[in-house]
DSSP file (Angstrom, degrees, kcal/mol; ACC not computed):
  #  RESIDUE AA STRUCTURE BP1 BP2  ACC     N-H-->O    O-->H-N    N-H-->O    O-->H-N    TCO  KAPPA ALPHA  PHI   PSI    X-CA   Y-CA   Z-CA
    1    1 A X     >        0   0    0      0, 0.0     4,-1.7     0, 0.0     5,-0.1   0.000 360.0 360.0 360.0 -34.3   40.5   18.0   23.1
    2    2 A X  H  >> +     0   0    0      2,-0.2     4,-2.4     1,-0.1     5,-0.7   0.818 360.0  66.7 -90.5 -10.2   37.3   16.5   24.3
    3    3 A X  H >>5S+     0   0    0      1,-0.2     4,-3.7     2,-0.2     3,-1.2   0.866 107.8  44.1 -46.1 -80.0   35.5   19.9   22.6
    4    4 A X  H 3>5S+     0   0    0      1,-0.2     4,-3.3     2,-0.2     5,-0.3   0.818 109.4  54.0  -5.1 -73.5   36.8   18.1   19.2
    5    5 A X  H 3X5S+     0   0    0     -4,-1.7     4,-5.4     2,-0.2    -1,-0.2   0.941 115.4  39.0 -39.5 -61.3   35.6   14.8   20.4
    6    6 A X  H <X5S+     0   0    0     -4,-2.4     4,-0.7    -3,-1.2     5,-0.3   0.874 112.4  55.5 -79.2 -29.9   32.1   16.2   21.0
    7    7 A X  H  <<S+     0   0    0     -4,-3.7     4,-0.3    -5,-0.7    -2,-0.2   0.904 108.6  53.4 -66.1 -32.4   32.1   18.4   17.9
    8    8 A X  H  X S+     0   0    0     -4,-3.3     4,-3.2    -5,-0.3    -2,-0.2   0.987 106.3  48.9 -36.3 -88.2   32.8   15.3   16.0
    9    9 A X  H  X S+     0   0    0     -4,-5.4     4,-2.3    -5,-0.3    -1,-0.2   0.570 100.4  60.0 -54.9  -8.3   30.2   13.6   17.2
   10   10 A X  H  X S+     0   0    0     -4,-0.7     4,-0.7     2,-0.2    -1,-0.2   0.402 113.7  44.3-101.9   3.4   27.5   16.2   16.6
   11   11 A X  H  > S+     0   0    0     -5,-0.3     4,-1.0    -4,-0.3    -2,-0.2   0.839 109.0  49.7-106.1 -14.9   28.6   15.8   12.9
   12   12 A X  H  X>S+     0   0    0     -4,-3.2     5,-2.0    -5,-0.2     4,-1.0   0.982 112.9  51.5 -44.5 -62.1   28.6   12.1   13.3
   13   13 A X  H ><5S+     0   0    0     -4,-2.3     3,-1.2     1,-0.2     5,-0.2   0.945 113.9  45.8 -44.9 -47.3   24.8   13.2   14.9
   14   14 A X  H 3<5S+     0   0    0     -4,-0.7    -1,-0.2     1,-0.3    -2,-0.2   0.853 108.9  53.8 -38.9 -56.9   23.9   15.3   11.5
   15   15 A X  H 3<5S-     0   0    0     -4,-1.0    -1,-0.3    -3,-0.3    -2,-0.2   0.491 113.4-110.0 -72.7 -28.3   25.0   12.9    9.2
   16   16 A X  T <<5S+     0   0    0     -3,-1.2     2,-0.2    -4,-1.0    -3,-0.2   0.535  81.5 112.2 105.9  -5.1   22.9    9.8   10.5
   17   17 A X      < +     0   0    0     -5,-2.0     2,-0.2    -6,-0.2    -4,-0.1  -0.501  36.0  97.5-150.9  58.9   25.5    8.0   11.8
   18   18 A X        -     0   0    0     -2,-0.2     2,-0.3    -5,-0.2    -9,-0.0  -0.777  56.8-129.1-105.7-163.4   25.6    7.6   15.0
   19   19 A X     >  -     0   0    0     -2,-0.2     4,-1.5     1,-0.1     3,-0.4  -0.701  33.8-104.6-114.7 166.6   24.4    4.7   17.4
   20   20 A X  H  > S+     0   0    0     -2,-0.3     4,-0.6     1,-0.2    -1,-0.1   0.820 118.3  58.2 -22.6 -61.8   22.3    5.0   20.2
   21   21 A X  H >> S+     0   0    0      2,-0.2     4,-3.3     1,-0.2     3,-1.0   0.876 111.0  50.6 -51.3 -51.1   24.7    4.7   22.8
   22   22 A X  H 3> S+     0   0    0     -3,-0.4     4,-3.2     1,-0.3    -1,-0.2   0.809 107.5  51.2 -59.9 -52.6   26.4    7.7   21.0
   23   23 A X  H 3X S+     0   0    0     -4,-1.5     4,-1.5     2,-0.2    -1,-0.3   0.685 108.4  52.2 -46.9 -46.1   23.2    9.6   20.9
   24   24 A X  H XX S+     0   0    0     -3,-1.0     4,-1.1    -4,-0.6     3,-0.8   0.968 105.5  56.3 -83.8 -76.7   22.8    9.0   24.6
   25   25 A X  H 3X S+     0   0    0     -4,-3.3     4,-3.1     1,-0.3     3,-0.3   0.836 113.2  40.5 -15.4 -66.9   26.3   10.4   25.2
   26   26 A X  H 3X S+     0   0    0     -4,-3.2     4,-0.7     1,-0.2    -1,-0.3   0.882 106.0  69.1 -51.4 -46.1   25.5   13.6   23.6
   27   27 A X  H <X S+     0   0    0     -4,-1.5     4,-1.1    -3,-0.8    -1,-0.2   0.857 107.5  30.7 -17.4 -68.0   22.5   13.6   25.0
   28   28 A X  H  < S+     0   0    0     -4,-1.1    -1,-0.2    -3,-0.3    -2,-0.2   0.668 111.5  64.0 -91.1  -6.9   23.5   14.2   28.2
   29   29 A X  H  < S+     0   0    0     -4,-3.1    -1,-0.2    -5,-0.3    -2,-0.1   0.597 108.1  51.0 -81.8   9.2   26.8   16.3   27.3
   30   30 A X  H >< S+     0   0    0     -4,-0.7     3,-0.9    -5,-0.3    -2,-0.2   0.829 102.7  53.1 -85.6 -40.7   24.2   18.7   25.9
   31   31 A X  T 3< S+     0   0    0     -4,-1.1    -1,-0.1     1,-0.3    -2,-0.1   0.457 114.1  47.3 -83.3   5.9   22.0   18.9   28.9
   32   32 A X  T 3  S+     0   0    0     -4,-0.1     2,-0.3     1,-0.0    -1,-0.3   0.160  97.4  74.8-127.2  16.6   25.2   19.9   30.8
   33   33 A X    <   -     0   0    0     -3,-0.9    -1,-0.0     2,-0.1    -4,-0.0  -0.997  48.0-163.7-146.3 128.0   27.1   22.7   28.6
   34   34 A X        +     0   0    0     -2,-0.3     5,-0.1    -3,-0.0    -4,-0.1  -0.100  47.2 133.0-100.1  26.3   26.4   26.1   28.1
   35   35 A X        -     0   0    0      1,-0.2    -2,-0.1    -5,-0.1     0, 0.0  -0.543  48.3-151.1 -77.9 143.9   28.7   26.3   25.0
   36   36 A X  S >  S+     0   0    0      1,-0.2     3,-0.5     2,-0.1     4,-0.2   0.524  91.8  75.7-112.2  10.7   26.8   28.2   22.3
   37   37 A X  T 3  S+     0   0    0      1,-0.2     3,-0.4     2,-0.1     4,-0.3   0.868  96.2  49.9 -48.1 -38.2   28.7   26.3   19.6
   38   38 A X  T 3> S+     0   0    0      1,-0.2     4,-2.1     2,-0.1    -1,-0.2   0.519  87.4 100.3-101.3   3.6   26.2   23.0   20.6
   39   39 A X  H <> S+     0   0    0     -3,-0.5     4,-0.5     2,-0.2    -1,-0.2   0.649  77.4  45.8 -52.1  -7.8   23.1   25.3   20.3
   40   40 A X  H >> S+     0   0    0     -3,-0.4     4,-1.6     2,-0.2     3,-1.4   0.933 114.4  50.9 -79.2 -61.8   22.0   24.4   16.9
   41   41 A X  H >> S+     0   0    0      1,-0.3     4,-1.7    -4,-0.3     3,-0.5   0.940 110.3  51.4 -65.6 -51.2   22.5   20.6   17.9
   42   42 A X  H 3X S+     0   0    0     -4,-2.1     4,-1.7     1,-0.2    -1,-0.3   0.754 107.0  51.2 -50.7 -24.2   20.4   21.1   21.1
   43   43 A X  H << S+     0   0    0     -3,-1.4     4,-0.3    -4,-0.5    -1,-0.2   0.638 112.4  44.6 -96.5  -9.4   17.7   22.5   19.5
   44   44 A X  H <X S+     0   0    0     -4,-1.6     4,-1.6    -3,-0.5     5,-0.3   0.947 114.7  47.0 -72.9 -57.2   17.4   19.8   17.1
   45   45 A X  H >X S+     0   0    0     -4,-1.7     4,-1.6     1,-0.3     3,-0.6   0.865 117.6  46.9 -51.9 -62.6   17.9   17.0   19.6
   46   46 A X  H 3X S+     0   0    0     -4,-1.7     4,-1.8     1,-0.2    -1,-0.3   0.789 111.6  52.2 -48.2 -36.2   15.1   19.0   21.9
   47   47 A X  H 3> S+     0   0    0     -4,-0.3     4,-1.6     1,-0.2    -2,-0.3   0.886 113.4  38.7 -69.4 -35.9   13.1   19.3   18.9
   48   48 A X  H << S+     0   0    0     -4,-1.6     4,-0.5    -3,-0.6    -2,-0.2   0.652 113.7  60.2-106.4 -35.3   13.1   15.4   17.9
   49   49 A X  H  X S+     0   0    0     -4,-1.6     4,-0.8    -5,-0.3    -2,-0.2   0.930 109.4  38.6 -76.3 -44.8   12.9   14.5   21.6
   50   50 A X  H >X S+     0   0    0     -4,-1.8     3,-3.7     2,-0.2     4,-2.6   0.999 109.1  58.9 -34.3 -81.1    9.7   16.2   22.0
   51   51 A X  H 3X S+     0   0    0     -4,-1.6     4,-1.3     1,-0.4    -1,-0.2   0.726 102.1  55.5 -30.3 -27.6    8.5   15.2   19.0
   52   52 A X  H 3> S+     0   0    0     -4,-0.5     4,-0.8     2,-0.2    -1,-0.4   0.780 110.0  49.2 -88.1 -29.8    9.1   11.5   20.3
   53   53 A X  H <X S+     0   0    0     -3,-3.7     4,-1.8    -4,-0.8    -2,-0.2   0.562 110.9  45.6 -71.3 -36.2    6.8   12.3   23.4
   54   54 A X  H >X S+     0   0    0     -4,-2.6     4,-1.4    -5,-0.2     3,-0.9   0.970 109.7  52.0 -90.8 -53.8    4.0   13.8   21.6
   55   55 A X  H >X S+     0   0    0     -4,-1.3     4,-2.7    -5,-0.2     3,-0.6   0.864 108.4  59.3 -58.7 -51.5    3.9   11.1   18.9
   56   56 A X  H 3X S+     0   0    0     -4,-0.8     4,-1.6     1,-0.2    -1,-0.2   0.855 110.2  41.1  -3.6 -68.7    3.8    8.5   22.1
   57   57 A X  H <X S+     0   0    0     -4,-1.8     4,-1.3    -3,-0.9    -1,-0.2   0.765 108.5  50.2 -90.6  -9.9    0.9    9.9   23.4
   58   58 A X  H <X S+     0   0    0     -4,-1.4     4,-1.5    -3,-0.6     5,-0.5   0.929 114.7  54.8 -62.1 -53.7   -1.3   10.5   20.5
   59   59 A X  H  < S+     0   0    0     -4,-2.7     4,-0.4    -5,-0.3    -2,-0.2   0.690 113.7  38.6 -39.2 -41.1   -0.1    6.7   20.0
   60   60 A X  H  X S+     0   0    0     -4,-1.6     4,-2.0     2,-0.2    -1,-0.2   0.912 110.7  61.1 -87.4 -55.6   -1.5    5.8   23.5
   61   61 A X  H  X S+     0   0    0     -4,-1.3     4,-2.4    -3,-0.3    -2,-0.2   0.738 109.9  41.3  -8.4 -70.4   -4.6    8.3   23.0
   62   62 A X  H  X>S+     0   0    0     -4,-1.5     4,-3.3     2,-0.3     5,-0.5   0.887 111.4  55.0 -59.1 -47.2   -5.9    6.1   19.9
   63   63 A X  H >>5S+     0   0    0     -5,-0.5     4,-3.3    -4,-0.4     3,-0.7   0.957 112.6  44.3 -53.3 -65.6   -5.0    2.8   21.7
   64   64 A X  H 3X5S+     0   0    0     -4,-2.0     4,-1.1     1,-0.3    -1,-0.3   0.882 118.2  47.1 -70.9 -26.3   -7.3    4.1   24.4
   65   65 A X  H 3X5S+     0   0    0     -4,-2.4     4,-4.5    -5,-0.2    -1,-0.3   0.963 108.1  45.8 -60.3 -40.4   -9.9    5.2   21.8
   66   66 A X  H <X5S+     0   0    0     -4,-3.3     4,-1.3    -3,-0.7     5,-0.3   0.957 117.7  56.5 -85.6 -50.6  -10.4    2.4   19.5
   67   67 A X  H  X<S+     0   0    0     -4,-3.3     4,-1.0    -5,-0.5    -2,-0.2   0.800 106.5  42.9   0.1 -99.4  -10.5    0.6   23.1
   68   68 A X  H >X S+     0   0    0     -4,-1.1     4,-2.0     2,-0.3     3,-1.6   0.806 118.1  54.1 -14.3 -77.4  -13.3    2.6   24.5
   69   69 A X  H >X S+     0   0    0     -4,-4.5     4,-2.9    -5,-0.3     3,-0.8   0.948 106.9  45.5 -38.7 -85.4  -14.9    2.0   20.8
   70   70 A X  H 3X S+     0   0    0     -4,-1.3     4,-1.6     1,-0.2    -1,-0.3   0.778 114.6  53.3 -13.9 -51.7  -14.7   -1.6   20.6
   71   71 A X  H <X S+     0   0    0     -3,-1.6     4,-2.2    -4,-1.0     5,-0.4   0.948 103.8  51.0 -75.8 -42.4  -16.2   -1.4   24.1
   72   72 A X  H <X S+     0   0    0     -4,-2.0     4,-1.4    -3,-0.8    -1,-0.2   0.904 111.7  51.9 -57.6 -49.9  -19.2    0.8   23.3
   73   73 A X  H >X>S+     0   0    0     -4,-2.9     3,-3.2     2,-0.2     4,-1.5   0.928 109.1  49.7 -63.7 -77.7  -20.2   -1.9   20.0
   74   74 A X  H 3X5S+     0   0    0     -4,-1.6     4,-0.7     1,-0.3     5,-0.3   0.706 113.3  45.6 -52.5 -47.3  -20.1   -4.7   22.2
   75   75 A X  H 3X5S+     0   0    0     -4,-2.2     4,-1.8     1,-0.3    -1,-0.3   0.795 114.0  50.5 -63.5 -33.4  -22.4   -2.9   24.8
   76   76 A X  H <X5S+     0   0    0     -3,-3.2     4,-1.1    -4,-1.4    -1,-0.3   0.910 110.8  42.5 -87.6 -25.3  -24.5   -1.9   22.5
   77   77 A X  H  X5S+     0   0    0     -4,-1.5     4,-1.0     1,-0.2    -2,-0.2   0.624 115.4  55.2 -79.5  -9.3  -25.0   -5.1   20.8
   78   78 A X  H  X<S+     0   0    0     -4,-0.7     4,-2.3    -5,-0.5     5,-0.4   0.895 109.3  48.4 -87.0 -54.6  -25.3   -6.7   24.3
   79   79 A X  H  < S+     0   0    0     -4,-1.8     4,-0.4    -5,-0.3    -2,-0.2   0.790 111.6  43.9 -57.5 -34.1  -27.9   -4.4   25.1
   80   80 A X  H  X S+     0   0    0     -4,-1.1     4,-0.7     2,-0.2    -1,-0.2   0.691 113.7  50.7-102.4 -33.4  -30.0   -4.8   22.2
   81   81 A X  H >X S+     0   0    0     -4,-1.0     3,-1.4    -5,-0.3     4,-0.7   0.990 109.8  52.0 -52.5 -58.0  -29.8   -8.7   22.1
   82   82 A X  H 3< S+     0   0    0     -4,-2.3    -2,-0.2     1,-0.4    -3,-0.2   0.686 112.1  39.7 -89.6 -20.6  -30.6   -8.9   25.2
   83   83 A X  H 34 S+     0   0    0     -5,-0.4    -1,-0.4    -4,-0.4    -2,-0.2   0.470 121.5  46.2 -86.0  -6.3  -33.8   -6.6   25.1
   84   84 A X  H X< S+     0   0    0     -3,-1.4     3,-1.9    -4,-0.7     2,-0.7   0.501  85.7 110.5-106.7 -12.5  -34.9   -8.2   21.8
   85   85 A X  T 3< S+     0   0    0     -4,-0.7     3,-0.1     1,-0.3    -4,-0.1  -0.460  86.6  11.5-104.1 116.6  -34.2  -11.8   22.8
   86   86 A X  T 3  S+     0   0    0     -2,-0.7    -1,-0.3     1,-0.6     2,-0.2   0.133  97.9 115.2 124.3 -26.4  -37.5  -13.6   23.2
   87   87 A X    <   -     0   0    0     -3,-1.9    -1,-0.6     1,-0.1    -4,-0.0  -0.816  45.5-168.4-114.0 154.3  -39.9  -11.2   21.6
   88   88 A X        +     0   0    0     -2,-0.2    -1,-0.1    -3,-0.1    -3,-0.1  -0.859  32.1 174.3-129.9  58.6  -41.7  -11.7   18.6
   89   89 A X        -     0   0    0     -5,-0.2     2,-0.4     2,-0.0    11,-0.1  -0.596  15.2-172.8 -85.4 157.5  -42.6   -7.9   18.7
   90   90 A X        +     0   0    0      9,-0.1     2,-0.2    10,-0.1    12,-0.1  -0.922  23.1 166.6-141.3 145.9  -44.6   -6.8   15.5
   91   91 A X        +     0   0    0     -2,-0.4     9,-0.2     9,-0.1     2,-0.2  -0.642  19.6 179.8 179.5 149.8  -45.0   -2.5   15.5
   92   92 A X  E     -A   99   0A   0      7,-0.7     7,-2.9    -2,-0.2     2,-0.5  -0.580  14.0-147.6-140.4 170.1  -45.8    0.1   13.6
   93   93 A X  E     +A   98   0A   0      5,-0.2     2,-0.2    -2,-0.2     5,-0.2  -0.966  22.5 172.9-137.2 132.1  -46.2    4.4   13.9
   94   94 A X  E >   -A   97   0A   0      3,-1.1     3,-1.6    -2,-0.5    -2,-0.0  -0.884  65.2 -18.9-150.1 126.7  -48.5    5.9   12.1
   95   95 A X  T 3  S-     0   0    0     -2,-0.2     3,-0.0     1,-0.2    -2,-0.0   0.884 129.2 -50.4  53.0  47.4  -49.6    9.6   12.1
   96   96 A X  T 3  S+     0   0    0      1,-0.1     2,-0.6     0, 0.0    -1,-0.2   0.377 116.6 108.2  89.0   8.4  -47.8    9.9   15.9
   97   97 A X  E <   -A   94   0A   0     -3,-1.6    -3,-1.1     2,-0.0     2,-0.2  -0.893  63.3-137.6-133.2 123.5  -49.7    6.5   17.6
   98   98 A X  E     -A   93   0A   0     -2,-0.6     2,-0.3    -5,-0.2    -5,-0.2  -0.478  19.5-171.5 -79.5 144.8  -47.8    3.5   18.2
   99   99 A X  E     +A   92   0A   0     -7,-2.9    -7,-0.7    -2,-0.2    -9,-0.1  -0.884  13.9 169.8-128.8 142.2  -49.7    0.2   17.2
  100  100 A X        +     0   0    0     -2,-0.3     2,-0.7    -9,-0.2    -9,-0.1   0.152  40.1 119.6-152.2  18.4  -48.3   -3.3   18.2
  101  101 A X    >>  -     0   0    0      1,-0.1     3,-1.5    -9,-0.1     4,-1.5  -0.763  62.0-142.8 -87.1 123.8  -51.1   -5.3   17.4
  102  102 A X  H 3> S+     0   0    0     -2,-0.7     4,-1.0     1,-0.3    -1,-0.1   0.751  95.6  55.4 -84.3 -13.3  -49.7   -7.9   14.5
  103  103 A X  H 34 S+     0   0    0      2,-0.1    -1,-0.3     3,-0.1    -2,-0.0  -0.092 114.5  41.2-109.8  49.1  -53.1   -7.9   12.4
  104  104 A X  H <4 S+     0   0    0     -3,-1.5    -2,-0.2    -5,-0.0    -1,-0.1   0.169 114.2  44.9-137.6   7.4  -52.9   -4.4   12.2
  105  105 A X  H  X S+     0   0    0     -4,-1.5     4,-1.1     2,-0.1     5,-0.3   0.916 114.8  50.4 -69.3 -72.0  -49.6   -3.9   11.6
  106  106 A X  H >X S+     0   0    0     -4,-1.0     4,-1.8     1,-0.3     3,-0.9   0.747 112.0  52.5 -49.0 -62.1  -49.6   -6.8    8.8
  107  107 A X  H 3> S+     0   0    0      1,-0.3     4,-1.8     2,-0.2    -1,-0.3   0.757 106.0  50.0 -56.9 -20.4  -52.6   -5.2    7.2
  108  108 A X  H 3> S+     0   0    0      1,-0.2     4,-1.1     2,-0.1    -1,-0.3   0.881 113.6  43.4 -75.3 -17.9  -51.1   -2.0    7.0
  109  109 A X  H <X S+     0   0    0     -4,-1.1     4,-1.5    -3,-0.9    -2,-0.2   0.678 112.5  55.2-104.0 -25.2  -48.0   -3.2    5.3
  110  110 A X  H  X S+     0   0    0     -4,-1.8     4,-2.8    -5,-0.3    -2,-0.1   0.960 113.4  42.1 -66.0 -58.0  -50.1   -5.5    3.1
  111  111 A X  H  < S+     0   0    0     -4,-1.8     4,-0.3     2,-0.2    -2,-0.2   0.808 111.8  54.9 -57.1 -36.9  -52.0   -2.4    2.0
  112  112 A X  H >X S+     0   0    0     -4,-1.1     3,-1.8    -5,-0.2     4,-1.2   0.979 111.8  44.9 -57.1 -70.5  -48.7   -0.2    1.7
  113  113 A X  H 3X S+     0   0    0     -4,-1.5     4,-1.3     1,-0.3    -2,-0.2   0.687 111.5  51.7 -70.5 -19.0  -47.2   -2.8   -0.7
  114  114 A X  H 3X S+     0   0    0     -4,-2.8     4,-0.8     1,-0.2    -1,-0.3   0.459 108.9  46.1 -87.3  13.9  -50.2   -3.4   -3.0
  115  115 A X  H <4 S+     0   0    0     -3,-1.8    -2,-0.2    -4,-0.3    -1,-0.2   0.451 114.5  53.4-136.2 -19.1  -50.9    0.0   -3.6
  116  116 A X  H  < S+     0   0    0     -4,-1.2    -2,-0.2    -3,-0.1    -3,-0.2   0.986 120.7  38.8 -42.9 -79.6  -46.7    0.1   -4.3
  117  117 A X  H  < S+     0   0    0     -4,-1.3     2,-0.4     1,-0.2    -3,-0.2   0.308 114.3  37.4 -22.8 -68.5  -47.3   -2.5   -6.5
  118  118 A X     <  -     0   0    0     -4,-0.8     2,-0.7    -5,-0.0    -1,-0.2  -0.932  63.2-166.7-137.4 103.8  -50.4   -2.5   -8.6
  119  119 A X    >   +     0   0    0     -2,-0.4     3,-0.6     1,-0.1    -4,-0.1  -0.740  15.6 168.6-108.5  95.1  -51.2    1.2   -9.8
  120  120 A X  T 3   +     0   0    0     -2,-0.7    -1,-0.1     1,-0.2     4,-0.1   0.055  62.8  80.2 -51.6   4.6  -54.6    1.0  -11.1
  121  121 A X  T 3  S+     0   0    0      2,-0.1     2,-0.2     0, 0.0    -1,-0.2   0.701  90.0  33.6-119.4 -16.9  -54.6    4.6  -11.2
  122  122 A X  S <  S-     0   0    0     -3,-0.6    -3,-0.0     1,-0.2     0, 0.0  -0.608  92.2 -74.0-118.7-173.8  -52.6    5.6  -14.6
  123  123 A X        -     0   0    0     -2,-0.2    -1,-0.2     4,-0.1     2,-0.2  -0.342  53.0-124.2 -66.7 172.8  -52.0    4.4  -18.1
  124  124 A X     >  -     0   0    0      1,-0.1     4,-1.8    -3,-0.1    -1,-0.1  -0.758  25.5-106.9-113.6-165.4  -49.6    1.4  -17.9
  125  125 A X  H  > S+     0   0    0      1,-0.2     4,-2.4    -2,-0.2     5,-0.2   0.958 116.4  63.0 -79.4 -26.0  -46.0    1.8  -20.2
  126  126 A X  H  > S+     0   0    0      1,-0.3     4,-2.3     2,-0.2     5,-0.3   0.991 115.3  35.7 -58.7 -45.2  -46.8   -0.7  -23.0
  127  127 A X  H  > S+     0   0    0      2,-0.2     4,-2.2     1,-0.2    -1,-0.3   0.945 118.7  53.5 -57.1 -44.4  -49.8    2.0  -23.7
  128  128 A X  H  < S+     0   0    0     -4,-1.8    -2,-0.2     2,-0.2    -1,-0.2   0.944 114.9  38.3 -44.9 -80.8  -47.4    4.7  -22.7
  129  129 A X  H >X S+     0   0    0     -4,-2.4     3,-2.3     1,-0.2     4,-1.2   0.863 112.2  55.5 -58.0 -64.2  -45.0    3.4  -25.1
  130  130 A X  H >< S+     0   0    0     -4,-2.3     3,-1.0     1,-0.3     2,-0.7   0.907 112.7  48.5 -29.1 -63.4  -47.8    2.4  -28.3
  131  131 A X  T 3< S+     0   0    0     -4,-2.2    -1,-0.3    -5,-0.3    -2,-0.2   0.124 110.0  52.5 -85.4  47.0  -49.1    6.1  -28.1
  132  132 A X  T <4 S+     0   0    0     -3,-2.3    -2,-0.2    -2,-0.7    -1,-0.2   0.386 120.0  26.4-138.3 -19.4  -45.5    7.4  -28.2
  133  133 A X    <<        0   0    0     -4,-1.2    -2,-0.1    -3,-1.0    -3,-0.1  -0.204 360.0 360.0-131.0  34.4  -43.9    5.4  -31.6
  134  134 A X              0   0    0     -5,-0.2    -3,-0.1    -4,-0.1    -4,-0.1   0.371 360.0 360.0-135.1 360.0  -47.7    5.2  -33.2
């Protein structure tokens, strides 16, 4: 009679439609019976209980990651305020030698952007354009 009972319930399990409590029952009348009628239902049950473990600890895993991240920005933004805060630093590399003198930085970047800027060295387009539709 209670074979019934518990065959019942693993098509109750199958079906969706049991409760927890029910679930728990089975549980443990699984982990205590060597009947190979409930193997099917034990290796599902095993399967989904695992399954419930590993997803847990990837879940924990992340937690501690995005953690860990978060902590790692903060340090780094802590780190670099706090070594930047106060200086008026002006410096430049050029051809492997650092320069940190601000009127010769300033000039270099003055000289960079005019030369960007105003090219003296070709036609310009309205001329471009005039010997291209004349």
């Amino acid at each position: 009679m209670m074979q019934e009972y518990w065959k019942e319930l693993t098509e109750k399990y199958f079906d969706g439609e049991t409760t927890p409590a029910e679930e728990a029952s089975l549980r443990r009348f699984l982990s205590g019976t060597e009947d190979p009628a409930f193997d099917d239902v034990k290796a599902v049950m095993g399967y989904f209980s695992i399954r419930k473990r590993h997803r847990a600890a990837r879940r924990s895993v992340r937690r501690i990651m995005s953690v860990a991240a978060a902590a790692a920005a903060i340090s780094i933004v802590a780190v670099l305020g706090l070594h930047g805060l106060g200086r008026d630093t002006c410096m430049m590399v050029a051809y492997g030698e650092k320069t940190t003198d601000k009127t010769i930085v300033m000039n270099d970047v003055h000289d960079t952007l005019t030369s960007l800027f105003v090219d003296d060295q070709g036609p310009d387009v309205a001329g471009q354009l005039s010997d291209l539709f004349n």
